[in-house]
N, C-alpha and C positions, 0 to 999 in steps of 0.2 A: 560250468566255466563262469568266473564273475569275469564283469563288462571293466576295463581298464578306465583307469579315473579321465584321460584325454578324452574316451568315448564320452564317457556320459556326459564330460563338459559341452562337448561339440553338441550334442544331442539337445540336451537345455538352451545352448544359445542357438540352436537352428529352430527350435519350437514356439522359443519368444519371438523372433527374428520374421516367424511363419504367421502367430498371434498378428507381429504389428504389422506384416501387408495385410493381413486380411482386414484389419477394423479402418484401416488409410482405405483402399477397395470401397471398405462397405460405407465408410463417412462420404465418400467423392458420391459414390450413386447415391445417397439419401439426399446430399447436396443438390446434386441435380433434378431432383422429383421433386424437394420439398421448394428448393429457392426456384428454380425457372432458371433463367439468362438475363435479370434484369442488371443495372448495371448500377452498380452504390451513387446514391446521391452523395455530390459535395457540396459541403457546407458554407460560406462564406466566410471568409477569413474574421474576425474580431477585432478589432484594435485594442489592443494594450495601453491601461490607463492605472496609472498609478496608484496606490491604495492612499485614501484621503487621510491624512494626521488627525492623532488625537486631537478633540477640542481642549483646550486648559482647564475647561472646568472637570473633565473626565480626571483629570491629573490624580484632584483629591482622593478620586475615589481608589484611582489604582496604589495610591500610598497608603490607605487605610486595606485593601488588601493583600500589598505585600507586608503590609506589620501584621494582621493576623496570620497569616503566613509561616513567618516569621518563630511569631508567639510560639505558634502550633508547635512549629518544629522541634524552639528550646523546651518547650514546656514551662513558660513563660507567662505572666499577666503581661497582656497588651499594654498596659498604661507602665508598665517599665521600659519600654522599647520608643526609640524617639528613631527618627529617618531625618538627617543631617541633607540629602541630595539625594537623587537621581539621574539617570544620566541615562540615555537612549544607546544602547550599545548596537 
């Protein structure tokens, strides 16, 4: 006699279902042996501080790496590409 398709589903999901209490079970006791009762340290809060702006002189640098950039991508000589602005979006 073959086992009807409902069986074997129930079957399969009562086996996974059997799998995941037993590894929850076995994490909870290994928890208990390996951690103790001790009770998580808190941290002290941080203050949040704003991330400091570019200096002006960095400025150059980041226009000379967005025209190699650039270059790269047209497949372009750098010294054809000129940067008109930028602008901090």
């Amino acid at each position: 006699m073959e086992p009807s398709s409902l069986f074997v589903c129930l079957m399969g999901m009562g086996t996974v279902f059997f799998g995941l209490i037993c590894l929850i079970v076995l994490t909870m006791i290994m928890g208990k042996i390996v951690g103790g009762h001790a009770a998580p340290a808190v941290a002290a809060p941080v203050p949040v501080t704003a991330a400091p702006a570019a200096p002006e002189g960095n400025r150059q640098e980041i226009a000379a790496a967005v025209a190699a950039a650039v270059a790269e991508e047209l497949g372009a000589d750098i010294t054809g590409i000129r940067i008109v602005s930028m602008k901090k979006l």
